[in-house]
PDB file of N, H, CA, C and O in Angstrom:
ATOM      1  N   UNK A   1      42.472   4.177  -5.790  1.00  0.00           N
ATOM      2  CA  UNK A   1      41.282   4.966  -5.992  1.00  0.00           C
ATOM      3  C   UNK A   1      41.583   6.428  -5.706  1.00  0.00           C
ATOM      4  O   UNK A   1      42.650   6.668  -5.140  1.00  0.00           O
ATOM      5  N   UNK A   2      40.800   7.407  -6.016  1.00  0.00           N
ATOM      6  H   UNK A   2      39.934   7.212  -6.476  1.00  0.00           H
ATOM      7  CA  UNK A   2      41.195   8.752  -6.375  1.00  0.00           C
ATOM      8  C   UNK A   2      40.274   9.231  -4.804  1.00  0.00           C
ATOM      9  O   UNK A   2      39.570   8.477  -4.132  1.00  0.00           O
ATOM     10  N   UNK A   3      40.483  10.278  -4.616  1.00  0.00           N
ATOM     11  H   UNK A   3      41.055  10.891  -5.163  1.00  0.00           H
ATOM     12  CA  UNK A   3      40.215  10.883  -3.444  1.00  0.00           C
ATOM     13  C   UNK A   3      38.852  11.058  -3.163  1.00  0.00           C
ATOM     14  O   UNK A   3      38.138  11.280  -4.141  1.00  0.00           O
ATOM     15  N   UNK A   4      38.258  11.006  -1.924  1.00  0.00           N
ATOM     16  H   UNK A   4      38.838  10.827  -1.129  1.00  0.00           H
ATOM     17  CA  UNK A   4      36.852  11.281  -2.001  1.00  0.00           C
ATOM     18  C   UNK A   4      36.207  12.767  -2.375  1.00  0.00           C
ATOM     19  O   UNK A   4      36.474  13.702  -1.619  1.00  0.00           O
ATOM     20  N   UNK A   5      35.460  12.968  -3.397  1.00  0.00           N
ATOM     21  H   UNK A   5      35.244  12.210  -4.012  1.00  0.00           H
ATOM     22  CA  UNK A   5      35.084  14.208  -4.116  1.00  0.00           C
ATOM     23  C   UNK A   5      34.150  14.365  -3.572  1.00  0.00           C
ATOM     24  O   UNK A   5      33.657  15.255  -4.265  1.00  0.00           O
ATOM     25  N   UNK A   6      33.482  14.187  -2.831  1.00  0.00           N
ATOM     26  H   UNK A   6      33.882  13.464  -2.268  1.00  0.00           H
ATOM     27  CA  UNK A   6      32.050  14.557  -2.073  1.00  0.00           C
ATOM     28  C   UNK A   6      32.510  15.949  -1.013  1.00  0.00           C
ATOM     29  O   UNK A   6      33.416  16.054  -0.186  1.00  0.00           O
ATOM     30  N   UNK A   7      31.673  16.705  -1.370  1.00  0.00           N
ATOM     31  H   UNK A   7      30.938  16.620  -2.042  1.00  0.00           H
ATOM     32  CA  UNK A   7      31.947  18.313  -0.391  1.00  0.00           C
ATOM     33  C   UNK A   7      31.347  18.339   0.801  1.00  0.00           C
ATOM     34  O   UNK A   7      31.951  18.878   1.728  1.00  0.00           O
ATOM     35  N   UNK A   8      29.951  17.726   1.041  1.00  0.00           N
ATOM     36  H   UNK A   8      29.460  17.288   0.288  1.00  0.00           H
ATOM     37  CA  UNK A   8      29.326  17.561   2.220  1.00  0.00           C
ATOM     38  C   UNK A   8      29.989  16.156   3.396  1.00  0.00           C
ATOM     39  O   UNK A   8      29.725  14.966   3.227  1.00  0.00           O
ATOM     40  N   UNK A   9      30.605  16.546   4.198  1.00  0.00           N
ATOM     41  H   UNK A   9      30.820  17.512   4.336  1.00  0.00           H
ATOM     42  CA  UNK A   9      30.458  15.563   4.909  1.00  0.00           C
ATOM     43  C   UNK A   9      29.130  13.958   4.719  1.00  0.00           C
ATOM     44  O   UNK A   9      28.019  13.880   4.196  1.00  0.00           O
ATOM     45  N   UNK A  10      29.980  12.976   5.421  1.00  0.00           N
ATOM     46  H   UNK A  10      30.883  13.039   5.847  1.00  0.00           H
ATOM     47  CA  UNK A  10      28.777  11.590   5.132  1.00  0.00           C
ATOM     48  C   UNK A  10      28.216  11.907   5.913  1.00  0.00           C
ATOM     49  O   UNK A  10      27.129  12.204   5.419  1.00  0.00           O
ATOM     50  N   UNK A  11      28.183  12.110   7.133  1.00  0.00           N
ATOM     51  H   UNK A  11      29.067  11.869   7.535  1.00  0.00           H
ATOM     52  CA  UNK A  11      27.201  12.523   8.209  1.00  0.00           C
ATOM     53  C   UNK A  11      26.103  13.664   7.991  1.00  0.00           C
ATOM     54  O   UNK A  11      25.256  13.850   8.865  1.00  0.00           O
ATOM     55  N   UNK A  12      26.119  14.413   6.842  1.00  0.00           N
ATOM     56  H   UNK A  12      26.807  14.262   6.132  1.00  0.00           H
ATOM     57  CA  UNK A  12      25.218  15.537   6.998  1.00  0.00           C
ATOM     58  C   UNK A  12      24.612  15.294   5.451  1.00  0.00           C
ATOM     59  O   UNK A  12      23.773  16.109   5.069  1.00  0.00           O
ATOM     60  N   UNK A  13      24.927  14.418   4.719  1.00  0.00           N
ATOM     61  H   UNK A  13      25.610  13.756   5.029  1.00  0.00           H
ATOM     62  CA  UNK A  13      24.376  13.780   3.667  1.00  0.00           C
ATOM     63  C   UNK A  13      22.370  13.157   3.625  1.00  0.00           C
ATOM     64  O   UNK A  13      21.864  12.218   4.240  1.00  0.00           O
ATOM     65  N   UNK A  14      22.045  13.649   3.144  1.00  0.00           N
ATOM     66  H   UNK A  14      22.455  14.411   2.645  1.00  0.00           H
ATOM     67  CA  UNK A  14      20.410  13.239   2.910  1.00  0.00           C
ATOM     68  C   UNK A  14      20.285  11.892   3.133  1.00  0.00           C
ATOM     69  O   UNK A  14      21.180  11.271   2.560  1.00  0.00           O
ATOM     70  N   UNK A  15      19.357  11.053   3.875  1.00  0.00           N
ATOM     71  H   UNK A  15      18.630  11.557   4.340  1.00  0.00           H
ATOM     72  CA  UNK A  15      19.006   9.803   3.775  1.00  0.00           C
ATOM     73  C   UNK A  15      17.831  10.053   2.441  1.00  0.00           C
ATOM     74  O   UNK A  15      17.528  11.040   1.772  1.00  0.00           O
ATOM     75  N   UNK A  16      17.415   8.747   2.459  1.00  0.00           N
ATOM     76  H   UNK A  16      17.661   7.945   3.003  1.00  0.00           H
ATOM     77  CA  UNK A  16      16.634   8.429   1.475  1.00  0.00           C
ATOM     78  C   UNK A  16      15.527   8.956   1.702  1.00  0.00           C
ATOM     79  O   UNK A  16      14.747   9.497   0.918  1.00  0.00           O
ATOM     80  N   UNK A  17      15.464   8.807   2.713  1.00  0.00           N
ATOM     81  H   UNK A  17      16.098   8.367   3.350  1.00  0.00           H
ATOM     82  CA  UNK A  17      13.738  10.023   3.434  1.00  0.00           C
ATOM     83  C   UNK A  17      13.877  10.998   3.533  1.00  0.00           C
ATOM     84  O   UNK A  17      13.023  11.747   3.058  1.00  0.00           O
ATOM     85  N   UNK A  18      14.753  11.412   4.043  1.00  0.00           N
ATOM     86  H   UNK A  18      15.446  10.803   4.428  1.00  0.00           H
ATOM     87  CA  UNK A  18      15.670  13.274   3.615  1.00  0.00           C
ATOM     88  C   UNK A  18      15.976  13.439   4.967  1.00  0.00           C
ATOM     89  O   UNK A  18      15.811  14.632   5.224  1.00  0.00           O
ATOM     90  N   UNK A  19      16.317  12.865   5.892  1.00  0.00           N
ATOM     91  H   UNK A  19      16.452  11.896   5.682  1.00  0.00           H
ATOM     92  CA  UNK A  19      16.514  12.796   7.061  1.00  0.00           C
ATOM     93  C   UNK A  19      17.843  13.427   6.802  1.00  0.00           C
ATOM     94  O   UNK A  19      18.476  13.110   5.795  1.00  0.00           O
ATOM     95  N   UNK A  20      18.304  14.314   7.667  1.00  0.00           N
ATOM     96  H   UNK A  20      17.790  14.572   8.485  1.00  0.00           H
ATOM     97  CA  UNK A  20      19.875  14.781   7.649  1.00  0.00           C
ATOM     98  C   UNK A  20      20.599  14.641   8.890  1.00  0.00           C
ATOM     99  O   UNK A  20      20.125  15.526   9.602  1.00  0.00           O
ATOM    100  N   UNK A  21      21.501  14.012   9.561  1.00  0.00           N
ATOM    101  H   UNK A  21      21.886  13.294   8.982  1.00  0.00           H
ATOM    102  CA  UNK A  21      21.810  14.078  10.463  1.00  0.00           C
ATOM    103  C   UNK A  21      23.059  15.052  11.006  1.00  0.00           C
ATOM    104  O   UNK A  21      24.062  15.440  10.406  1.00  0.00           O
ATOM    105  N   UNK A  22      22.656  15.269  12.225  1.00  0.00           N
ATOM    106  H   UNK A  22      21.841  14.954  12.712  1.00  0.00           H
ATOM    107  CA  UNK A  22      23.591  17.461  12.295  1.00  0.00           C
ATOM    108  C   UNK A  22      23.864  17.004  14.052  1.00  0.00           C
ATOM    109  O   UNK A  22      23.206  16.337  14.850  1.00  0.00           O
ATOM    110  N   UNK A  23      25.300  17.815  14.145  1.00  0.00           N
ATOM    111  H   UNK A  23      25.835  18.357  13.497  1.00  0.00           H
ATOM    112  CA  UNK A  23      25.801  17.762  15.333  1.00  0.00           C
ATOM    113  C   UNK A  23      24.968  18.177  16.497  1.00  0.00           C
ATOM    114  O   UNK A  23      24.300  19.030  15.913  1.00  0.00           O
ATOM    115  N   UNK A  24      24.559  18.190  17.625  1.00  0.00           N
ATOM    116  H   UNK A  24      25.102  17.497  18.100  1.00  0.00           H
ATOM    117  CA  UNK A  24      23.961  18.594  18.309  1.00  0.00           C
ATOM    118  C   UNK A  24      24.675  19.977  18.729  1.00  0.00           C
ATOM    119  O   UNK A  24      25.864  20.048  19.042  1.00  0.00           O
ATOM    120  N   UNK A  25      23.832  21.002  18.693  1.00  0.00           N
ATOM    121  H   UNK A  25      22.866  20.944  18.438  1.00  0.00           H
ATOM    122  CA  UNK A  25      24.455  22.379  19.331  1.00  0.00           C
ATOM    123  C   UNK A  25      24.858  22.379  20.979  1.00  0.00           C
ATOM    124  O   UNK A  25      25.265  23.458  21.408  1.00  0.00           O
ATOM    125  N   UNK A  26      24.781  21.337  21.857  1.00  0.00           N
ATOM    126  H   UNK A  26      24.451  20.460  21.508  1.00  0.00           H
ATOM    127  CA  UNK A  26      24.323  20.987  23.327  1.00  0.00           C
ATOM    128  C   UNK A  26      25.820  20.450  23.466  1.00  0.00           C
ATOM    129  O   UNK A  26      26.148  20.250  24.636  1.00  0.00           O
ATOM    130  N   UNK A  27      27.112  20.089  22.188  1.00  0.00           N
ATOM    131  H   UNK A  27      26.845  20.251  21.238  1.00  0.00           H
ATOM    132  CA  UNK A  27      27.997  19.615  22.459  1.00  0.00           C
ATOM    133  C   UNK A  27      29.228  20.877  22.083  1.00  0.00           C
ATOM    134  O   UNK A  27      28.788  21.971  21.728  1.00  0.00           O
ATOM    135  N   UNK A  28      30.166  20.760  22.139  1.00  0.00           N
ATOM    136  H   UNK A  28      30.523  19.872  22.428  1.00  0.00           H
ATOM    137  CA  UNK A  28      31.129  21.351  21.797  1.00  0.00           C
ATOM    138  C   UNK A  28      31.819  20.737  20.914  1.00  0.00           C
ATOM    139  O   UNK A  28      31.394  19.582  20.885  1.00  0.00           O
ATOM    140  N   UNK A  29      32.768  20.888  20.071  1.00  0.00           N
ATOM    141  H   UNK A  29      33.113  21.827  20.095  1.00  0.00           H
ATOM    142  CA  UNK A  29      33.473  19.874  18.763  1.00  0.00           C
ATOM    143  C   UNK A  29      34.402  19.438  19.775  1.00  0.00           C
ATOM    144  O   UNK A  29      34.420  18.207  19.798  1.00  0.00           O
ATOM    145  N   UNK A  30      35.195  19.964  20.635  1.00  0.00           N
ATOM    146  H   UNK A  30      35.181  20.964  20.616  1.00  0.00           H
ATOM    147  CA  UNK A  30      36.191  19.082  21.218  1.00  0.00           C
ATOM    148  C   UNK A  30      35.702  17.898  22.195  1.00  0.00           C
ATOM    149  O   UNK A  30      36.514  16.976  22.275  1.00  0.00           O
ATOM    150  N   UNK A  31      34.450  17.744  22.999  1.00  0.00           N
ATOM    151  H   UNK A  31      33.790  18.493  22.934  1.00  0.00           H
ATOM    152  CA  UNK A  31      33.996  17.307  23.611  1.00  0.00           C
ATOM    153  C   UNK A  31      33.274  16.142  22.969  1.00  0.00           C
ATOM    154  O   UNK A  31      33.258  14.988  23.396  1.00  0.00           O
ATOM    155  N   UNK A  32      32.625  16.648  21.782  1.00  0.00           N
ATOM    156  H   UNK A  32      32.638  17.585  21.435  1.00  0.00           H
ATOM    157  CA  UNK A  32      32.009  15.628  20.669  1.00  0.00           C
ATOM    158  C   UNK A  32      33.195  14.677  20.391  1.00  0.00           C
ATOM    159  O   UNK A  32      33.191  13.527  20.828  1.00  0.00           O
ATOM    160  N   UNK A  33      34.331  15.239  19.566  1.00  0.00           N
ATOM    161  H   UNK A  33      34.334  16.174  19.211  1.00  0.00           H
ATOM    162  CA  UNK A  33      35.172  14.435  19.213  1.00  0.00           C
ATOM    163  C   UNK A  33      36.249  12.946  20.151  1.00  0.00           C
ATOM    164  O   UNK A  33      36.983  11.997  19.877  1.00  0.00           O
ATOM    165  N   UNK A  34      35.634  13.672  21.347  1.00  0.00           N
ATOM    166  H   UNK A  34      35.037  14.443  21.570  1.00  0.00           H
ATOM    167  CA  UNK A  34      35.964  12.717  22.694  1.00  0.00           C
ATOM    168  C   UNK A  34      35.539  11.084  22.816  1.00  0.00           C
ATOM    169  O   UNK A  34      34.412  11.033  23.308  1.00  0.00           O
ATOM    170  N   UNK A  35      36.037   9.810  22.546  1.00  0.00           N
ATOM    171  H   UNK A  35      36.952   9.852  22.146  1.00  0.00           H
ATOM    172  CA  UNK A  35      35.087   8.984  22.857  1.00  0.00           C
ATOM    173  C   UNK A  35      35.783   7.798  24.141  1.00  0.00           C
ATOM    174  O   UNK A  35      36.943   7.386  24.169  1.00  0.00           O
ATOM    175  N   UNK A  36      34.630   7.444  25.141  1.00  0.00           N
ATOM    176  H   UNK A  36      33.687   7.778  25.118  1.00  0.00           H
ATOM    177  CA  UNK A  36      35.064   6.768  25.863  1.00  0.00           C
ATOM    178  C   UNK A  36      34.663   5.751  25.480  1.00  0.00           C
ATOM    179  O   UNK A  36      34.817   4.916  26.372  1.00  0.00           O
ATOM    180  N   UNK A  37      34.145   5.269  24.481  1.00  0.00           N
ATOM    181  H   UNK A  37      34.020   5.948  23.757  1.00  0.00           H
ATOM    182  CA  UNK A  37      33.656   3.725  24.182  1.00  0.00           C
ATOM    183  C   UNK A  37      32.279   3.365  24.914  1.00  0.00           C
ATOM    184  O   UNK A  37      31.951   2.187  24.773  1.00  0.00           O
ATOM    185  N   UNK A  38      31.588   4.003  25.516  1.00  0.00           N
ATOM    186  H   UNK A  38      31.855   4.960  25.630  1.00  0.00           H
ATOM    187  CA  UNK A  38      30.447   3.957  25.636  1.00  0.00           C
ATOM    188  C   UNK A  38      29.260   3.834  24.884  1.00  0.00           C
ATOM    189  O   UNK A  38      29.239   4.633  23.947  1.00  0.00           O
ATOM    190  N   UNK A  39      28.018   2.929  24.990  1.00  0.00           N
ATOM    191  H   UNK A  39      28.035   2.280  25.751  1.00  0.00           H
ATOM    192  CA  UNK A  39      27.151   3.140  24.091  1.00  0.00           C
ATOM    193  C   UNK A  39      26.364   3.730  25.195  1.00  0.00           C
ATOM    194  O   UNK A  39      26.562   3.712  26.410  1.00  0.00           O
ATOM    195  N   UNK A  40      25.178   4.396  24.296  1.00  0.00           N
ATOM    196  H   UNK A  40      25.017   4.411  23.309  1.00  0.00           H
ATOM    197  CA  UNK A  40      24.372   5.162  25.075  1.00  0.00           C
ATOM    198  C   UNK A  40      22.733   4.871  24.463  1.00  0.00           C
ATOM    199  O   UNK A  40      22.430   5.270  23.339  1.00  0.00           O
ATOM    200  N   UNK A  41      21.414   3.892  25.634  1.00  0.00           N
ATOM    201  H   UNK A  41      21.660   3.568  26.547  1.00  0.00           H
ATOM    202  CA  UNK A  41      20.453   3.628  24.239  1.00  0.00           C
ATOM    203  C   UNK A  41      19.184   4.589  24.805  1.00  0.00           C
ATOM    204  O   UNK A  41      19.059   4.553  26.029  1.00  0.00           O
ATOM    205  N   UNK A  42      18.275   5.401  24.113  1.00  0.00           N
ATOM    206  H   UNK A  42      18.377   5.431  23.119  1.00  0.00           H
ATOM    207  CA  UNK A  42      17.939   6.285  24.536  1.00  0.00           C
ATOM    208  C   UNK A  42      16.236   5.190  24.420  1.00  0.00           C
ATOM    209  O   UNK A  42      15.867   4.375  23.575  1.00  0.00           O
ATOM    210  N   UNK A  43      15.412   5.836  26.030  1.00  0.00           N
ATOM    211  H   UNK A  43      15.711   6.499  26.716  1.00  0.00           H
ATOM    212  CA  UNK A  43      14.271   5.413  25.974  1.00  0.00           C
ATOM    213  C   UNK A  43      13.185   6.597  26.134  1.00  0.00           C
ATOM    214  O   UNK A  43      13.560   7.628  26.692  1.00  0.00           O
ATOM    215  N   UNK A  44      11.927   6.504  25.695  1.00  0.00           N
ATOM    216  H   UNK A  44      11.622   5.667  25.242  1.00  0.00           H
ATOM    217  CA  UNK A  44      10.966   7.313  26.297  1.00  0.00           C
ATOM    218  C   UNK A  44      10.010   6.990  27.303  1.00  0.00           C
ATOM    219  O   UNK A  44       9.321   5.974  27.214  1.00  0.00           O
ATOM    220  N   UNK A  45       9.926   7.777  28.240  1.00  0.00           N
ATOM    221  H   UNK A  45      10.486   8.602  28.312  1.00  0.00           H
ATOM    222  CA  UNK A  45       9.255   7.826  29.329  1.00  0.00           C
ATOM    223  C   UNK A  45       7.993   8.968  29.272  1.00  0.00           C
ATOM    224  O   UNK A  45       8.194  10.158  29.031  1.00  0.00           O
ATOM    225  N   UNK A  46       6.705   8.399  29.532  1.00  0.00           N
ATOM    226  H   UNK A  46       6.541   7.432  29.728  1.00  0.00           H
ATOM    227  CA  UNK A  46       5.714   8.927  29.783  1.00  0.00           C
ATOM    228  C   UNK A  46       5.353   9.624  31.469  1.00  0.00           C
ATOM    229  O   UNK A  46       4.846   8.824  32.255  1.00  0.00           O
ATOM    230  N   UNK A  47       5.586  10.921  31.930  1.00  0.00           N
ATOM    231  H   UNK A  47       5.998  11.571  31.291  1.00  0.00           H
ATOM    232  CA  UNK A  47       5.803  11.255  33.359  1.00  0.00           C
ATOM    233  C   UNK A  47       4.478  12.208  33.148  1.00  0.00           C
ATOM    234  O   UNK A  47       4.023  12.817  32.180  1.00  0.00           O
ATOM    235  N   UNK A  48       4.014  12.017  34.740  1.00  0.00           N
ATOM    236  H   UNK A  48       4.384  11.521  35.526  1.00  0.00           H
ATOM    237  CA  UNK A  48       2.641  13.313  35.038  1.00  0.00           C
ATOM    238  C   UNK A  48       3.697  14.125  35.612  1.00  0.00           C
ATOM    239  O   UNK A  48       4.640  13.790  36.328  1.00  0.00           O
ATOM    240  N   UNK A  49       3.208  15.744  34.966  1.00  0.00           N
ATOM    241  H   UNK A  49       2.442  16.017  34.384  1.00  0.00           H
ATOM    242  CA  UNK A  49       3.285  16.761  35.614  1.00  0.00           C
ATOM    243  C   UNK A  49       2.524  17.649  35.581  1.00  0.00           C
ATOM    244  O   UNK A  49       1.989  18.176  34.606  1.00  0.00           O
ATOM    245  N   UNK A  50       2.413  17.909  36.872  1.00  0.00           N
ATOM    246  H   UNK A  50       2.847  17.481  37.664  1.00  0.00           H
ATOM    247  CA  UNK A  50       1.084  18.723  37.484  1.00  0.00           C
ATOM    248  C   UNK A  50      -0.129  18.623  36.338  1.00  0.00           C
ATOM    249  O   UNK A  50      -0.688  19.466  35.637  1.00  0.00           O
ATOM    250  N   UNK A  51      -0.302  16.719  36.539  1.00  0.00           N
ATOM    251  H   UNK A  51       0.152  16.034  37.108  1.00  0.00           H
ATOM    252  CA  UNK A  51      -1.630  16.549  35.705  1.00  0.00           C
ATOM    253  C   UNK A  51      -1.893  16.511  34.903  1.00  0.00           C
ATOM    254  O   UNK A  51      -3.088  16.435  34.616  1.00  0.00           O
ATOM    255  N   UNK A  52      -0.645  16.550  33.756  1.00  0.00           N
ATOM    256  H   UNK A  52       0.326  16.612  33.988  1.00  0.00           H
ATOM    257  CA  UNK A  52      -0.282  16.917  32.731  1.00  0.00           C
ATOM    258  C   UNK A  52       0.317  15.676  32.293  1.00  0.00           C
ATOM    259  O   UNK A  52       1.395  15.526  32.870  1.00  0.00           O
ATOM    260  N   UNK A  53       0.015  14.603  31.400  1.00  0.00           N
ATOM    261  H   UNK A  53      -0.860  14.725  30.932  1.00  0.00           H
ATOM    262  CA  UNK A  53       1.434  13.668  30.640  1.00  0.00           C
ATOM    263  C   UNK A  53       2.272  14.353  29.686  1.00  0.00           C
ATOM    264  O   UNK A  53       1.912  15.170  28.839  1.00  0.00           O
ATOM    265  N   UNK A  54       3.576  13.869  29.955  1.00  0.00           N
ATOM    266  H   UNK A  54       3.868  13.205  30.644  1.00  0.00           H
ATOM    267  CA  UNK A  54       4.252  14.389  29.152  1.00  0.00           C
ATOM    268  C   UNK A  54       5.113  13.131  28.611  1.00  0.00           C
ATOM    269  O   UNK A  54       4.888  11.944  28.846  1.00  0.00           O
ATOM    270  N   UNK A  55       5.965  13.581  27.970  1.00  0.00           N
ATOM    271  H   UNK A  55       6.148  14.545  27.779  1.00  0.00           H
ATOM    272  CA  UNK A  55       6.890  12.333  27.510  1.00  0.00           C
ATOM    273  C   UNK A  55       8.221  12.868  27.096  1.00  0.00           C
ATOM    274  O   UNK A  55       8.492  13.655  26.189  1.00  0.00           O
ATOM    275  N   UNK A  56       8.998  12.264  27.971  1.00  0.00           N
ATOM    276  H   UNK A  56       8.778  11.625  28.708  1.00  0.00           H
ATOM    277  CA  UNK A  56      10.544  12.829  27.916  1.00  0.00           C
ATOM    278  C   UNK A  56      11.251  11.696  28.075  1.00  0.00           C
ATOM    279  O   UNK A  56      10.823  10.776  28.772  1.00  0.00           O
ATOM    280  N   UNK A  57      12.759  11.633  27.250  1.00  0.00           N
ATOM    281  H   UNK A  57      13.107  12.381  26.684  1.00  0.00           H
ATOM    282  CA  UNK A  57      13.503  10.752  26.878  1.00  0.00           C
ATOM    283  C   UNK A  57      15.019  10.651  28.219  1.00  0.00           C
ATOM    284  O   UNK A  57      15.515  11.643  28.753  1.00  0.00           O
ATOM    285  N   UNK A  58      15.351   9.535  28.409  1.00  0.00           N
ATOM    286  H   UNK A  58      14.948   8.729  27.975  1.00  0.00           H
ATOM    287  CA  UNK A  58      16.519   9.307  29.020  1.00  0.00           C
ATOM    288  C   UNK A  58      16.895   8.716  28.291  1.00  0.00           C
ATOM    289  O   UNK A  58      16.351   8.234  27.297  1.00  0.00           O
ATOM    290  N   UNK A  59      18.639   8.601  28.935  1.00  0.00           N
ATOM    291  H   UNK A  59      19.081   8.992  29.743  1.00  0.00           H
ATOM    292  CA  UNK A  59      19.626   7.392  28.585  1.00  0.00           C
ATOM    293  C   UNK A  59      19.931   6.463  29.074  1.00  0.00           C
ATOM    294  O   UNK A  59      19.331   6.345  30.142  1.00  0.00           O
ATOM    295  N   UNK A  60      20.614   5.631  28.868  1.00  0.00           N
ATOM    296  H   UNK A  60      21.101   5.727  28.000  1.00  0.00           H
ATOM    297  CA  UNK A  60      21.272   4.464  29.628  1.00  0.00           C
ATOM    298  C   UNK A  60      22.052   4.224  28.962  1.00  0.00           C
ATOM    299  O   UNK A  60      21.898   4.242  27.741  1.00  0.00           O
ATOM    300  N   UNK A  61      23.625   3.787  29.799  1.00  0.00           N
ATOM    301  H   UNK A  61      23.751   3.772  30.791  1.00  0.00           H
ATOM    302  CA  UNK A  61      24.824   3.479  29.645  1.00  0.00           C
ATOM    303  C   UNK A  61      24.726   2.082  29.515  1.00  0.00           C
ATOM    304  O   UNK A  61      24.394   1.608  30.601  1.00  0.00           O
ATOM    305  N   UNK A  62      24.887   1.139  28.569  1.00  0.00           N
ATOM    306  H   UNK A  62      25.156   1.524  27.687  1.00  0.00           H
ATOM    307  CA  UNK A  62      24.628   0.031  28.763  1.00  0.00           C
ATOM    308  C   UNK A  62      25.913  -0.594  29.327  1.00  0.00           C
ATOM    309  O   UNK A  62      25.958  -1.789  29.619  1.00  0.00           O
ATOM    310  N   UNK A  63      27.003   0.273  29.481  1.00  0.00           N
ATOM    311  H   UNK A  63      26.967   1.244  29.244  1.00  0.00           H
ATOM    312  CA  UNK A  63      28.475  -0.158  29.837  1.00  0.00           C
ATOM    313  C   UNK A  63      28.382  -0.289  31.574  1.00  0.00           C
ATOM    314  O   UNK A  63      28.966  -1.190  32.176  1.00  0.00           O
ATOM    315  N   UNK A  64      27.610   0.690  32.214  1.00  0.00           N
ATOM    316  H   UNK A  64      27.136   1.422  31.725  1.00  0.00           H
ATOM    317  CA  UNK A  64      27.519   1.036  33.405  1.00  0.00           C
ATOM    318  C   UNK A  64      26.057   1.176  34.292  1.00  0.00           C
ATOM    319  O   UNK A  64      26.045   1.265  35.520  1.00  0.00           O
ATOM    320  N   UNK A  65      24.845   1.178  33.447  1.00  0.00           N
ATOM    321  H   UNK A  65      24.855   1.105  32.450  1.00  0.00           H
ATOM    322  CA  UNK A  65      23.460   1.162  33.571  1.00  0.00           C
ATOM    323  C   UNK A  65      23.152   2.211  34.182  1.00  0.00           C
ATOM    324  O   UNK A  65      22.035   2.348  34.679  1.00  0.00           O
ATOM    325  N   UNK A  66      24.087   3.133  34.249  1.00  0.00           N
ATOM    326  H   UNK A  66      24.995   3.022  33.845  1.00  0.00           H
ATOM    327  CA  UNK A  66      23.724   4.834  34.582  1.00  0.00           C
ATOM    328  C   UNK A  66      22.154   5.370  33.677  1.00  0.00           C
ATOM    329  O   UNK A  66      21.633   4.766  32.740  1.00  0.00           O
ATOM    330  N   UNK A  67      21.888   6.082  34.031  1.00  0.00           N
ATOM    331  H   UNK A  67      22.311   6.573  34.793  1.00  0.00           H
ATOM    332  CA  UNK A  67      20.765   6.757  33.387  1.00  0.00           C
ATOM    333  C   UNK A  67      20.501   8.172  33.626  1.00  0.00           C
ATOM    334  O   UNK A  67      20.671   8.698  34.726  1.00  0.00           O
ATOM    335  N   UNK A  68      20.032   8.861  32.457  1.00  0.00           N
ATOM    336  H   UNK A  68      19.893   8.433  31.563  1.00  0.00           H
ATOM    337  CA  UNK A  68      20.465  10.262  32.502  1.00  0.00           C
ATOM    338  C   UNK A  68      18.960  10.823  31.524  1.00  0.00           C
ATOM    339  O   UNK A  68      18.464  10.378  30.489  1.00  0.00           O
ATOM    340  N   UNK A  69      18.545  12.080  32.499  1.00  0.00           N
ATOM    341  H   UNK A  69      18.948  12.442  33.340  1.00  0.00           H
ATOM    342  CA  UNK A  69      17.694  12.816  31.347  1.00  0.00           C
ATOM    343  C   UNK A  69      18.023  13.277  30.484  1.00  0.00           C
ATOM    344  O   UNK A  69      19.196  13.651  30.503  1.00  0.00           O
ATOM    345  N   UNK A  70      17.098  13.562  29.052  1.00  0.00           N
ATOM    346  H   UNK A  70      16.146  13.258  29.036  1.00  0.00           H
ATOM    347  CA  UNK A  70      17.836  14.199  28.377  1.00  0.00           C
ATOM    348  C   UNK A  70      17.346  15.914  28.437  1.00  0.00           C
ATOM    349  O   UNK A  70      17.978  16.759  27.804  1.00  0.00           O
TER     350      UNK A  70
END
């Protein structure tokens, strides 16, 4: 088969809904490109502040059950 002719990366390619998916600016490319084999499953949490609900997301390591804000 002949070489892949597509110019856009698969990752930054339109879904069917037009969803595009894009590196996070919060990473660095060398750091991104890093993998320890970890999965990571992200939940939302509903928290009061000062009386206020809000809703902010963590992680969890399902390798290690760490948990992390995001």
């Amino acid at each position: 088969m002949g070489k892949n002719k597509l110019k856009t990366p698969v990752a930054e390619q339109p879904d069917p809904d037009g969803f595009v998916a894009r590196r996070s600016h919060h990473v660095s490319g060398k750091k991104f490109s890093q993998s320890d084999g970890d999965t990571w499953q992200e939940t939302l949490a509903v928290c009061e502040m000062a009386n206020v609900l809000t809703i902010r997301s963590y992680f969890t390591n399902l390798r290690t059950s760490v948990r992390v804000w995001d």
